[in-house]
C-alpha positions as CSV (number, residue, x, y, z in Angstrom):
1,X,0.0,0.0,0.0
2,X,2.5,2.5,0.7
3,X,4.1,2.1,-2.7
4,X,0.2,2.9,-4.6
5,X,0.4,5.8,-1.9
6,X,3.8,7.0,-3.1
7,X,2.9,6.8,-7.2
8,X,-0.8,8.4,-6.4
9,X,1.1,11.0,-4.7
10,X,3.9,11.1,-7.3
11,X,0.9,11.6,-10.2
12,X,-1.0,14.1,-7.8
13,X,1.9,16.5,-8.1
14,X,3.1,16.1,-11.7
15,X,-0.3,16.8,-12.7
16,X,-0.4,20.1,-10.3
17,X,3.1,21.1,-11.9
18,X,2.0,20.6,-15.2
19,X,-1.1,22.7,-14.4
20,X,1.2,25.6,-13.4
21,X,3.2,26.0,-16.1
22,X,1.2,25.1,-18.8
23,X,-0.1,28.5,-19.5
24,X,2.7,30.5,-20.2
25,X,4.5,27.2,-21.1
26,X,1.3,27.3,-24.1
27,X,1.6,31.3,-24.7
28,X,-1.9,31.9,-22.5
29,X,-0.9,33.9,-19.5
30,X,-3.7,35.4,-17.5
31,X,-2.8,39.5,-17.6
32,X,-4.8,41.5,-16.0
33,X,-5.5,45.1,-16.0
34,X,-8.0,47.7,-14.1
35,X,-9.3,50.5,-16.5
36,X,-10.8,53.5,-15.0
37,X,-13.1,55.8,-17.1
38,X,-13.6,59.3,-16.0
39,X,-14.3,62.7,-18.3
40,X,-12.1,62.3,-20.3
41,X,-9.5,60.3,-19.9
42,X,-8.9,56.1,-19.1
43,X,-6.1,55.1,-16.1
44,X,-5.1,51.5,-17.1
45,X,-3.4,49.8,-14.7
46,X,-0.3,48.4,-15.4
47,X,-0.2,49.8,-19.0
48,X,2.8,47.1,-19.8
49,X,0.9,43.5,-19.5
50,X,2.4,40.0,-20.7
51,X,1.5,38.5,-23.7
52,X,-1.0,36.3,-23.7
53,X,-4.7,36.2,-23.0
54,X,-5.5,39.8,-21.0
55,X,-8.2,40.4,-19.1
56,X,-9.5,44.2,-18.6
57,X,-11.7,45.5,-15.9
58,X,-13.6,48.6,-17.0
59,X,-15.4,50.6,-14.1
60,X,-16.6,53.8,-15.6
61,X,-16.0,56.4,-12.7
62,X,-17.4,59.3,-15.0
63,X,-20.5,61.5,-15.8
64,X,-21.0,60.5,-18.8
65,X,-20.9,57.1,-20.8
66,X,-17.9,55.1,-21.9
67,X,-16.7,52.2,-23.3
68,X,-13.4,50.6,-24.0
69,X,-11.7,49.2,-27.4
70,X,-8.5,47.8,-27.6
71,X,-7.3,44.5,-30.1
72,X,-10.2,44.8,-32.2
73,X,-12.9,44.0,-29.2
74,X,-14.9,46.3,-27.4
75,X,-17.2,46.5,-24.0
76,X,-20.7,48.2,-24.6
77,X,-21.7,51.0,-23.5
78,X,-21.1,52.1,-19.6
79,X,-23.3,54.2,-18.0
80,X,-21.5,56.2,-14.6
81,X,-20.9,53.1,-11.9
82,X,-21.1,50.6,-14.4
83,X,-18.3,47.7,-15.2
84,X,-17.1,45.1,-17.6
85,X,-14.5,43.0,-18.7
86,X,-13.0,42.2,-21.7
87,X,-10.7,39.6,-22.8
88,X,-8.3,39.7,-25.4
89,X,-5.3,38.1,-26.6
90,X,-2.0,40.3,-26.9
91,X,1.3,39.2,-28.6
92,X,4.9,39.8,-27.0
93,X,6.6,43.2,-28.3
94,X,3.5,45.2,-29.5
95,X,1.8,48.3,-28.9
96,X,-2.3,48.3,-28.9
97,X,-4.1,51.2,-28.9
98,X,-7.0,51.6,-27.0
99,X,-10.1,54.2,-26.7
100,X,-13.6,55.4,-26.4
101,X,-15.6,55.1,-29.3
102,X,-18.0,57.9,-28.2
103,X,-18.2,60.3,-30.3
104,X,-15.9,62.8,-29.7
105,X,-14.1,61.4,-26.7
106,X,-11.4,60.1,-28.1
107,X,-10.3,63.7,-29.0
108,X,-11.1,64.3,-26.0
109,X,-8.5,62.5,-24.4
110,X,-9.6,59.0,-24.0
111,X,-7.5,57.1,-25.8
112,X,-3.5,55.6,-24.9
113,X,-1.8,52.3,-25.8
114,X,-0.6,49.2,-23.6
115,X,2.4,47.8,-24.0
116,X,2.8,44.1,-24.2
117,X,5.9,42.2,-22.8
């Protein structure tokens, strides 16, 4: 019995290790980011992110409504207090611009790019 034990436990944390790793080991690391909205401007927090798939928080801390583009996806429309998130999947070494498609806010200020690492 104590050898099954030992290859069970053996198994157990191969299977845990493998688990770890095998995100980044496959390119998918979990980024995340926090993106504040107020008139007119986003705070994204941390504007360099890994590559991989990144996950953005959007809390729209303004007066008016907001949303969020960035890698071709966007969240809908945010009325004040409102949230979302948005996944996307970012390559190592690029720039992606992001913004509110609002009319006009963009000019505005709201807009900025993340860096990917």
């Amino acid at each position: 019995m104590p050898r099954r034990a030992a290859a069970l436990l053996a198994v157990a944390l191969t299977a845990t290790a493998v688990a770890a790793i095998a995100p980044s080991a496959l390119g998918r690391s979990q980024a995340k980011a926090t993106v504040t909205a107020t008139d007119f401007k986003f705070k994204v927090i941390p504007a360099r992110v890994t590559a991989g798939v990144a996950t953005f928080t959007v809390i729209n801390r303004g007066e008016a409504t907001h949303d969020f583009k960035i890698a071709g996806k966007k969240t809908k429309i945010l009325n004040p207090g409102q949230r979302a998130t948005l996944k996307v999947t970012l390559r190592k070494g690029k720039r992606y611009p992001y913004l509110c498609t609002v009319p006009g806010h963009a000019a505005l200020g709201m807009k900025g790019t993340v860096t990917v690492r």
